[in-house]
PyMOL Python script that loads the backbone (N, CA, C, O; Angstrom):
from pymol import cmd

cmd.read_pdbstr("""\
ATOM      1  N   UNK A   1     -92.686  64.265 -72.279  1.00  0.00           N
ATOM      2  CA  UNK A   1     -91.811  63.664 -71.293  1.00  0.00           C
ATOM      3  C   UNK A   1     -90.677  64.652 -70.997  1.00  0.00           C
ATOM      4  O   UNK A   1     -90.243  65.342 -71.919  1.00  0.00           O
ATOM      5  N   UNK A   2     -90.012  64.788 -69.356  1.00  0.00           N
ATOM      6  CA  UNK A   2     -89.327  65.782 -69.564  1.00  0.00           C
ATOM      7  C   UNK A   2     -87.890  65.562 -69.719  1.00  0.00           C
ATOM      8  O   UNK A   2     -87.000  66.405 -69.831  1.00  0.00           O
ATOM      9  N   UNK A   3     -87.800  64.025 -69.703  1.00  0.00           N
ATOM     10  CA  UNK A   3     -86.281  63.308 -70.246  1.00  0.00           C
ATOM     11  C   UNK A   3     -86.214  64.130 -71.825  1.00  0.00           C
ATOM     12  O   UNK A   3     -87.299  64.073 -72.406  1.00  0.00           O
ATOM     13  N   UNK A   4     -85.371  64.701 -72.413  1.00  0.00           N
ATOM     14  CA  UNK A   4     -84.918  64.540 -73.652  1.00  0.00           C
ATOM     15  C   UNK A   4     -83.983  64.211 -74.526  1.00  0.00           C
ATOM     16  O   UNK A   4     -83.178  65.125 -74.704  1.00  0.00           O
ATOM     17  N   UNK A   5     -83.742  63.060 -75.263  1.00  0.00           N
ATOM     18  CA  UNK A   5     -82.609  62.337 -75.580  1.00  0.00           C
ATOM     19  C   UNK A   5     -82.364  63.556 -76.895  1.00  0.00           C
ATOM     20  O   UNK A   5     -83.269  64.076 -77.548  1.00  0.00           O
ATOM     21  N   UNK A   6     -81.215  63.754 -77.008  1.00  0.00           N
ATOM     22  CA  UNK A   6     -80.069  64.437 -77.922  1.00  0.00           C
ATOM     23  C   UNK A   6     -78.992  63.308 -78.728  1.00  0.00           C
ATOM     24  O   UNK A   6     -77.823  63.567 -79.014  1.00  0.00           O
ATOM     25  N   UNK A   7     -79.731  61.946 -79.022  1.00  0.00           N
ATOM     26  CA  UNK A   7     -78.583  61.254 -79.552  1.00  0.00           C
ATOM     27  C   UNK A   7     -78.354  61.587 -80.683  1.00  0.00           C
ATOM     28  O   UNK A   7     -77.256  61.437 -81.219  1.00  0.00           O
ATOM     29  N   UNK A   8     -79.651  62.244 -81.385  1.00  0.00           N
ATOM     30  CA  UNK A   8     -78.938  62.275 -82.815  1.00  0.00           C
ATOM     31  C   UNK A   8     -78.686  63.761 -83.226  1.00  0.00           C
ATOM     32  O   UNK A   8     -78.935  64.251 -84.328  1.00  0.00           O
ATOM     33  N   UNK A   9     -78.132  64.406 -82.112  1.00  0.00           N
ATOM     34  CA  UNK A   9     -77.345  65.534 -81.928  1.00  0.00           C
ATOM     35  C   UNK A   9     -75.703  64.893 -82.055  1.00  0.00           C
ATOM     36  O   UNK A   9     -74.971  65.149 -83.011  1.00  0.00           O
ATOM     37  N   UNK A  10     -75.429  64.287 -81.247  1.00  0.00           N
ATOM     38  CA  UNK A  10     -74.424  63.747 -80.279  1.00  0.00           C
ATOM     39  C   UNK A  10     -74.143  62.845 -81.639  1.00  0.00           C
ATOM     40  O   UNK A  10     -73.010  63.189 -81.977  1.00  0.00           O
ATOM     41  N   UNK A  11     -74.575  61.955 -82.490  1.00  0.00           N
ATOM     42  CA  UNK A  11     -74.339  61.696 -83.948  1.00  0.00           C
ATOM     43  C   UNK A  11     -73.916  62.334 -85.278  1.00  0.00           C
ATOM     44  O   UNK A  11     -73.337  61.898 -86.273  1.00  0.00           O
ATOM     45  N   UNK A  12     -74.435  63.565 -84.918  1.00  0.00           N
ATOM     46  CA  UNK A  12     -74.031  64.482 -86.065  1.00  0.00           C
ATOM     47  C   UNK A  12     -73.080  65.234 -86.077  1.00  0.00           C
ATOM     48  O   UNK A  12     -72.605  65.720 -87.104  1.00  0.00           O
ATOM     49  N   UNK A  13     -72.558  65.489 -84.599  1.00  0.00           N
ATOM     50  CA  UNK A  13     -71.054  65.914 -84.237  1.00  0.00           C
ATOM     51  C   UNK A  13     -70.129  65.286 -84.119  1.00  0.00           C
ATOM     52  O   UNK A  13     -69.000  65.759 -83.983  1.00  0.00           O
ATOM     53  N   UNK A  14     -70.518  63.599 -84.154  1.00  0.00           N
ATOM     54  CA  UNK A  14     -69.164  62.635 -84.436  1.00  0.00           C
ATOM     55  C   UNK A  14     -69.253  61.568 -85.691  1.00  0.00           C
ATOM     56  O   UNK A  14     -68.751  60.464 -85.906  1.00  0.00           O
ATOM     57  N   UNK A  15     -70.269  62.572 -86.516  1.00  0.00           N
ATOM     58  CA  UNK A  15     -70.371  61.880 -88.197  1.00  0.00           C
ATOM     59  C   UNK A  15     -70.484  60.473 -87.676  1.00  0.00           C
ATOM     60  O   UNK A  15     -69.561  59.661 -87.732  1.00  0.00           O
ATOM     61  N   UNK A  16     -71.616  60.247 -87.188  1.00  0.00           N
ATOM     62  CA  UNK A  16     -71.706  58.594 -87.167  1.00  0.00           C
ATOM     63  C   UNK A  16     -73.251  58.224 -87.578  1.00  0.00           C
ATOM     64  O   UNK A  16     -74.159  58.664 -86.874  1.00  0.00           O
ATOM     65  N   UNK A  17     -73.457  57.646 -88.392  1.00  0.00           N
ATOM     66  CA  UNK A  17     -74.440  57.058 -89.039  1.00  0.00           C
ATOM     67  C   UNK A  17     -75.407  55.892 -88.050  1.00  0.00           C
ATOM     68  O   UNK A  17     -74.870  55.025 -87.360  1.00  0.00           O
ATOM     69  N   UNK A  18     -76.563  56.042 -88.129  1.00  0.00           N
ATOM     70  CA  UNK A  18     -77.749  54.940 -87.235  1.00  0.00           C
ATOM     71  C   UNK A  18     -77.409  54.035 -87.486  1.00  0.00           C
ATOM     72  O   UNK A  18     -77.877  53.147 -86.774  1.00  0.00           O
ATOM     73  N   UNK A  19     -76.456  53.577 -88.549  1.00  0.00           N
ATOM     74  CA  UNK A  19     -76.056  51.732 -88.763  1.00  0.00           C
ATOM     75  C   UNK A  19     -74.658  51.738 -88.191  1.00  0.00           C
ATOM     76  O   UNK A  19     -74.410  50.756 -87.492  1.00  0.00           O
ATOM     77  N   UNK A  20     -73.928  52.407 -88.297  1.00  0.00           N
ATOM     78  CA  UNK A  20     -72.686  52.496 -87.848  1.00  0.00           C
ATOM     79  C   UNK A  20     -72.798  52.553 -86.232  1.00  0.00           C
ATOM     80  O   UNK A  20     -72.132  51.737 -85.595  1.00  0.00           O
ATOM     81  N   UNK A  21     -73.659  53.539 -85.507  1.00  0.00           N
ATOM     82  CA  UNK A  21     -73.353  53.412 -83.838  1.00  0.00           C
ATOM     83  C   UNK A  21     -74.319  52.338 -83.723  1.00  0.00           C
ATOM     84  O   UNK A  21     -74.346  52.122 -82.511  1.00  0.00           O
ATOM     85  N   UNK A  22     -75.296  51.373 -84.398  1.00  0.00           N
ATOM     86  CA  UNK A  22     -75.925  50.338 -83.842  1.00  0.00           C
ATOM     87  C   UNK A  22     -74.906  48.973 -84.140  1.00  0.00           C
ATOM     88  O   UNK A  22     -74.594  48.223 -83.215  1.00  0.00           O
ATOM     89  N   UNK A  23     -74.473  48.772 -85.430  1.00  0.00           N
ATOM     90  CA  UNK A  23     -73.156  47.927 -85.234  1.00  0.00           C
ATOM     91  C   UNK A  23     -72.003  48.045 -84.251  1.00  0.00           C
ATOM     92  O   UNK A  23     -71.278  47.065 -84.079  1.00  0.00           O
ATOM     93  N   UNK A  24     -71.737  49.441 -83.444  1.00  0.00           N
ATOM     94  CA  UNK A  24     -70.934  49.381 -82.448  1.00  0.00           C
ATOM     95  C   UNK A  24     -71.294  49.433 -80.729  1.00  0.00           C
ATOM     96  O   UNK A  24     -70.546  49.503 -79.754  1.00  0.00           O
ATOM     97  N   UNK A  25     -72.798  49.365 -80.854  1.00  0.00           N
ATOM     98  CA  UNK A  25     -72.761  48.991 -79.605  1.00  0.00           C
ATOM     99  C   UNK A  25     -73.931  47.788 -79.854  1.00  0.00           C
ATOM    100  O   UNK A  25     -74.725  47.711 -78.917  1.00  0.00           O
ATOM    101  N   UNK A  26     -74.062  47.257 -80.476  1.00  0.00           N
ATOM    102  CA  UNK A  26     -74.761  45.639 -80.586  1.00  0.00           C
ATOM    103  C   UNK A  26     -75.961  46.095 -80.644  1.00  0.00           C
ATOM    104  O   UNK A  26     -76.322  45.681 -79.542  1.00  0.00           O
ATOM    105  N   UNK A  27     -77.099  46.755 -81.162  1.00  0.00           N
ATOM    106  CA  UNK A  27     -78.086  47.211 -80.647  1.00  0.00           C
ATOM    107  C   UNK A  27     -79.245  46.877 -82.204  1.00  0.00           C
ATOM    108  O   UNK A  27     -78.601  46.136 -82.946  1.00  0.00           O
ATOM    109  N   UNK A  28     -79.985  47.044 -82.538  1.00  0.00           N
ATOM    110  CA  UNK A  28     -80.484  46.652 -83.944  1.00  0.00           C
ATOM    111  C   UNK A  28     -81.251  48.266 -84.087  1.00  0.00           C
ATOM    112  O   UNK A  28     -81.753  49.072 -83.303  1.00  0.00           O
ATOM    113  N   UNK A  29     -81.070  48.205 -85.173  1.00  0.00           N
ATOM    114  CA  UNK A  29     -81.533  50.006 -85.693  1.00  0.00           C
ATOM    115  C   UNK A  29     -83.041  49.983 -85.583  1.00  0.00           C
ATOM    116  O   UNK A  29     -83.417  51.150 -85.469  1.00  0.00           O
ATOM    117  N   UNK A  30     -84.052  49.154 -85.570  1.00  0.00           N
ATOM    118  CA  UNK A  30     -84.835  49.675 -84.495  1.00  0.00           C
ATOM    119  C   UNK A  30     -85.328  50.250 -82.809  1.00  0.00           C
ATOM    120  O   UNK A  30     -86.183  50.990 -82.322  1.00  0.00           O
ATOM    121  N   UNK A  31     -84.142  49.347 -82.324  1.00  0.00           N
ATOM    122  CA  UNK A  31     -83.999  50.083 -80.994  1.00  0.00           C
ATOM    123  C   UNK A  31     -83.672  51.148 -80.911  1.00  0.00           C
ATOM    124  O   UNK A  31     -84.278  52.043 -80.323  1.00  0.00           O
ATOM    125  N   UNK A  32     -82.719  51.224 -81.451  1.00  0.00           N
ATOM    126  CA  UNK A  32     -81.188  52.448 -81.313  1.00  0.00           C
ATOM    127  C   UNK A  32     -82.405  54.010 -82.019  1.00  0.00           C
ATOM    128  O   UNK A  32     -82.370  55.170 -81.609  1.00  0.00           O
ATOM    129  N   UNK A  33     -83.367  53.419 -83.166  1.00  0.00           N
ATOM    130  CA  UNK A  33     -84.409  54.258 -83.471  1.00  0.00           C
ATOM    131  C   UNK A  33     -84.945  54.558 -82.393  1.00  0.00           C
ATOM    132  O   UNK A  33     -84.514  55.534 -81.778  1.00  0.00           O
ATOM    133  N   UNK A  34     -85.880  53.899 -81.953  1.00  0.00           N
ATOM    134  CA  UNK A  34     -86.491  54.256 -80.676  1.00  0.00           C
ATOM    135  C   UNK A  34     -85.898  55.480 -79.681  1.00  0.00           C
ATOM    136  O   UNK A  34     -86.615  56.255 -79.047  1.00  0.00           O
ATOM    137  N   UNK A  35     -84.276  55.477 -79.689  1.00  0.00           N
ATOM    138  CA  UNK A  35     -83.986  55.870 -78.204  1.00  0.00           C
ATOM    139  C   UNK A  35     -83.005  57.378 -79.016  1.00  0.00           C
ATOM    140  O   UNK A  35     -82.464  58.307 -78.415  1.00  0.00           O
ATOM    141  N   UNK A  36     -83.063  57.150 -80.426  1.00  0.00           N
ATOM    142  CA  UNK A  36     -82.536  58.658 -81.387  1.00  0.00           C
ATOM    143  C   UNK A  36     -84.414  59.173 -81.641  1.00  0.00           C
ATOM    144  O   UNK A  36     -84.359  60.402 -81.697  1.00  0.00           O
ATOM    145  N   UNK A  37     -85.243  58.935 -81.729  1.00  0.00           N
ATOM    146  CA  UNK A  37     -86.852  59.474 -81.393  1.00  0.00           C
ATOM    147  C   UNK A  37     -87.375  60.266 -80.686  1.00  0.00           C
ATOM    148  O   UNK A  37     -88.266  61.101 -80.848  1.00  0.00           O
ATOM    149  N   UNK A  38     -86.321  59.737 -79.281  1.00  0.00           N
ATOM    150  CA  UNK A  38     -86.690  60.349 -77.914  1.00  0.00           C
ATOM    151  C   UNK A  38     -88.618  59.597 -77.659  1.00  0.00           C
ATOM    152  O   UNK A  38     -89.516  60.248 -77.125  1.00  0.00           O
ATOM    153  N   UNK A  39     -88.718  58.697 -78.004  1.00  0.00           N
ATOM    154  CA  UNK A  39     -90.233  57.469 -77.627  1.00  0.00           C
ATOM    155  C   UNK A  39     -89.653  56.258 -77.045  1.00  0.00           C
ATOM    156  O   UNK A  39     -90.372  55.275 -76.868  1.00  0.00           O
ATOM    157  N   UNK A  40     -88.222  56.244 -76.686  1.00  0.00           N
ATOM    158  CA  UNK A  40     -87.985  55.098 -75.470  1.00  0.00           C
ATOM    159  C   UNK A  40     -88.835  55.922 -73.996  1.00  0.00           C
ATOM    160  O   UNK A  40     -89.037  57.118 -73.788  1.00  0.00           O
ATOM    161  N   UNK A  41     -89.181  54.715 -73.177  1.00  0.00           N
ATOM    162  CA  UNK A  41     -89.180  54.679 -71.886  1.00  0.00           C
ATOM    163  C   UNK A  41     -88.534  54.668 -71.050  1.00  0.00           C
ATOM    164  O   UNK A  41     -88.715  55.256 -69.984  1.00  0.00           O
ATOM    165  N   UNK A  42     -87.258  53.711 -71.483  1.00  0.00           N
ATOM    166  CA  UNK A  42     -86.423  53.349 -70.841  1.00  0.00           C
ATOM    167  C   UNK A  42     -85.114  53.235 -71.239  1.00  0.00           C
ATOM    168  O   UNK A  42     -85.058  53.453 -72.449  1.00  0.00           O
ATOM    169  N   UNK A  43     -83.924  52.967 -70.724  1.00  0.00           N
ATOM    170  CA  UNK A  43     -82.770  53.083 -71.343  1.00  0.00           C
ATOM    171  C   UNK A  43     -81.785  52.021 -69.934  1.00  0.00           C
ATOM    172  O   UNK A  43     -81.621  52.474 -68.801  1.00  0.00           O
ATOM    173  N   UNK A  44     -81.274  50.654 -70.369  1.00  0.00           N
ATOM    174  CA  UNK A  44     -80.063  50.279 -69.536  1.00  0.00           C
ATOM    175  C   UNK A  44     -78.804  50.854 -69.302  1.00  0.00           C
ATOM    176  O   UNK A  44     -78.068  51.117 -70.253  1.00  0.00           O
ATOM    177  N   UNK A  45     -78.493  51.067 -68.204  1.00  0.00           N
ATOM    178  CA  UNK A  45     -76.952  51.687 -68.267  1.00  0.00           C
ATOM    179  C   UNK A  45     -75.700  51.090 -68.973  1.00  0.00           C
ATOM    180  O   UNK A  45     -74.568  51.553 -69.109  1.00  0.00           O
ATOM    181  N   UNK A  46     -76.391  49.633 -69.478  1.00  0.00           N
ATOM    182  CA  UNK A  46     -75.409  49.311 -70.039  1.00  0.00           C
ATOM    183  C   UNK A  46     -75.677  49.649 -71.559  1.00  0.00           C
ATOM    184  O   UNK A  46     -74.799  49.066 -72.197  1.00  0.00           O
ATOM    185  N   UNK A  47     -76.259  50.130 -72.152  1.00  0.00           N
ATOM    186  CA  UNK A  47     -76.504  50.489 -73.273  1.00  0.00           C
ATOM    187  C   UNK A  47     -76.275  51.735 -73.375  1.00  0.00           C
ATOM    188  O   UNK A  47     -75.740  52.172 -74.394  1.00  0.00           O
ATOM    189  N   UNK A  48     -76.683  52.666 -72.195  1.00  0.00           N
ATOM    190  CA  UNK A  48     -76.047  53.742 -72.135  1.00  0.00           C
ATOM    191  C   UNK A  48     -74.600  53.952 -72.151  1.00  0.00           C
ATOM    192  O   UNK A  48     -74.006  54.831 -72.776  1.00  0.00           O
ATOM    193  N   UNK A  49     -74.164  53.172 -71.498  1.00  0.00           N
ATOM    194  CA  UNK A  49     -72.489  52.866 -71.720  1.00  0.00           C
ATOM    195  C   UNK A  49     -72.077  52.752 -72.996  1.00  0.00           C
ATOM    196  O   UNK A  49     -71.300  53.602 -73.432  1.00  0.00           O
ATOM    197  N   UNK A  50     -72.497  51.740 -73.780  1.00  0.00           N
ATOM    198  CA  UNK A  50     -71.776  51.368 -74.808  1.00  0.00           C
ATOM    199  C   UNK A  50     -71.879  53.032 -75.860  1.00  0.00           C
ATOM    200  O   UNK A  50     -71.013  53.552 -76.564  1.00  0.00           O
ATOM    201  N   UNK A  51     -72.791  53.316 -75.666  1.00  0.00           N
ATOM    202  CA  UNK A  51     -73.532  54.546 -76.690  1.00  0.00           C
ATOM    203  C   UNK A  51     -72.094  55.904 -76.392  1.00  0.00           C
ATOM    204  O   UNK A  51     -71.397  56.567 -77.159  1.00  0.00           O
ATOM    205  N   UNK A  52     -72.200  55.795 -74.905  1.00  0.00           N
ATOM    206  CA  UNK A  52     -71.372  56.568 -74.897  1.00  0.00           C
ATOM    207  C   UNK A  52     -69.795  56.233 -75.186  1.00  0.00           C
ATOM    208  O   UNK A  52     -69.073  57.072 -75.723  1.00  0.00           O
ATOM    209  N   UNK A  53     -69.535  55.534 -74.970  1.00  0.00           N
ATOM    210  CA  UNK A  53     -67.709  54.683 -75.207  1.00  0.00           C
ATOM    211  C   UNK A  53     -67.675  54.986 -76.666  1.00  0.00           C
ATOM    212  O   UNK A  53     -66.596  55.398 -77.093  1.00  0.00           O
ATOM    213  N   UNK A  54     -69.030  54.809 -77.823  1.00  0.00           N
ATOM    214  CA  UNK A  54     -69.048  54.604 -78.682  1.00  0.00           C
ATOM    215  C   UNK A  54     -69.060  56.493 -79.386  1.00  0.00           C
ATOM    216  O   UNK A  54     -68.299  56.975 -80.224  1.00  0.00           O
ATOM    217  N   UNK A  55     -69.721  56.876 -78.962  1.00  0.00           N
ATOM    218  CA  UNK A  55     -69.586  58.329 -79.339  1.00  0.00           C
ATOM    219  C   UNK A  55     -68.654  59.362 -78.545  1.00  0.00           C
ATOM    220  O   UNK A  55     -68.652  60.564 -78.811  1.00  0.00           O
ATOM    221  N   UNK A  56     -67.763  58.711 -77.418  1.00  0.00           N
ATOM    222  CA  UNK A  56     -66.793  59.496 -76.932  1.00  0.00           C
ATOM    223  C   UNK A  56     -67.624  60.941 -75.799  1.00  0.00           C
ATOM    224  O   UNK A  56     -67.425  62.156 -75.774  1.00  0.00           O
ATOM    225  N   UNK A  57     -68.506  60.092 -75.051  1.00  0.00           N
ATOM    226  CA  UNK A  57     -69.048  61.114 -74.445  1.00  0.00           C
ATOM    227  C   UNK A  57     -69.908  60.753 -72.852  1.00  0.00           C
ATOM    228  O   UNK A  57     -70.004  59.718 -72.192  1.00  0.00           O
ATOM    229  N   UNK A  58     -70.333  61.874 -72.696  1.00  0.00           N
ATOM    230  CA  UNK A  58     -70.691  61.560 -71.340  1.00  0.00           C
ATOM    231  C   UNK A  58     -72.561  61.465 -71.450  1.00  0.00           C
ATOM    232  O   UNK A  58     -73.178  62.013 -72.364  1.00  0.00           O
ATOM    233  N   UNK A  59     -73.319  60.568 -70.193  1.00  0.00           N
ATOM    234  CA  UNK A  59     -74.438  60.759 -70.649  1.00  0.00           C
ATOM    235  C   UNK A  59     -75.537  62.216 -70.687  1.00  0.00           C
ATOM    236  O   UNK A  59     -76.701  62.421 -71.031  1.00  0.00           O
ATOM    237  N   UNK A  60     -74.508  62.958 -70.173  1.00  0.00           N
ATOM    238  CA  UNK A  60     -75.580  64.192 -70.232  1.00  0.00           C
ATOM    239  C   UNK A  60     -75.180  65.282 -71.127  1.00  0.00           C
ATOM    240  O   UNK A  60     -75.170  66.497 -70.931  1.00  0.00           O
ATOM    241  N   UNK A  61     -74.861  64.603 -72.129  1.00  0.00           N
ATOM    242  CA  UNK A  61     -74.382  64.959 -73.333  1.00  0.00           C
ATOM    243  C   UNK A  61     -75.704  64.418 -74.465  1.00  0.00           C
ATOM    244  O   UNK A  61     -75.957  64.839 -75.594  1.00  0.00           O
ATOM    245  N   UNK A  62     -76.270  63.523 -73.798  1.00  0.00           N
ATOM    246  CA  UNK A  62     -77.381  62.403 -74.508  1.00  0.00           C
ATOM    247  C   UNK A  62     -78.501  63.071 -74.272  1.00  0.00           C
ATOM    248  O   UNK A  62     -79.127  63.790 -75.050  1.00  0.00           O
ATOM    249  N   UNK A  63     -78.817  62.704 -72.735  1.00  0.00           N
ATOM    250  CA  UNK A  63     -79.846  62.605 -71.869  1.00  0.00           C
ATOM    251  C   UNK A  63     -80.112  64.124 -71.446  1.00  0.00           C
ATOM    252  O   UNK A  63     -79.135  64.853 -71.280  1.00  0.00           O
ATOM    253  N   UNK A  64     -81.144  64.521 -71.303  1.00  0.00           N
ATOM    254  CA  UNK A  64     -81.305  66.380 -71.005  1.00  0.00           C
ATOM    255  C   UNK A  64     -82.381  66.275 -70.016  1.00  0.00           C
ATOM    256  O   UNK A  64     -82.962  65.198 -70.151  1.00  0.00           O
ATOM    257  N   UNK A  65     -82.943  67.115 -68.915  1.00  0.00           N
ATOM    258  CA  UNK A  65     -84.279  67.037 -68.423  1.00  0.00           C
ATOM    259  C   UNK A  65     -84.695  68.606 -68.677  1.00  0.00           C
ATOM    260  O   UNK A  65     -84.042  69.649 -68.692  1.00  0.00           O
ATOM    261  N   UNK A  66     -85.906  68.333 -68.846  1.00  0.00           N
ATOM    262  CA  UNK A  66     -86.562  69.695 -69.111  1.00  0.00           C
ATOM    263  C   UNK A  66     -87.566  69.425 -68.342  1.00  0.00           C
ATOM    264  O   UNK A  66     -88.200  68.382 -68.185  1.00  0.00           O
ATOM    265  N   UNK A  67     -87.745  71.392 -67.449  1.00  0.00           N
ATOM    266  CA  UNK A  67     -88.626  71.056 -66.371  1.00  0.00           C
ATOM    267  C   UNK A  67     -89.652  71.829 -67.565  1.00  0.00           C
ATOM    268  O   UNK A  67     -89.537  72.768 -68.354  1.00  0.00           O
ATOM    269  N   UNK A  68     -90.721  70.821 -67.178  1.00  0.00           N
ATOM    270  CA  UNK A  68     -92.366  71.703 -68.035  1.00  0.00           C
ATOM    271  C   UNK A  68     -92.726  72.114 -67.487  1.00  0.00           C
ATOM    272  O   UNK A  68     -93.751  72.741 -67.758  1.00  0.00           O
TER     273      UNK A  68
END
""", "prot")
cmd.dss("prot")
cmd.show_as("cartoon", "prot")
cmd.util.cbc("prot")
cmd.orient("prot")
């Protein structure tokens, strides 16, 4: 896929733990798995929001496209 999520880049530069950013944006650590995997499909902007409010960042800080 040529979306590539960097969340658990974007985690390791603001020392935040998969239970810690899923308790702060409401999300259950299997989702929040899913979308630190980079095997989501999909992603709401409002989840994208919270992710970012929550890690102090912008989404293309997250989100990457790579042309194949």
């Amino acid at each position: 896929m040529p979306i590539i999520a960097n969340l658990d880049v974007m985690m390791a530069k603001r020392k935040m733990s998969l239970n810690e950013l899923a308790e702060k944006v409401d999300l259950t650590l299997a989702n929040l798995s899913i979308l630190k995997t980079g095997k989501a499909k999909a992603i709401r902007f409002s989840t994208l929001e919270a992710i970012c409010k929550a890690l102090d960042c912008q989404p293309g800080d997250i989100l990457e496209y790579s042309n194949p």
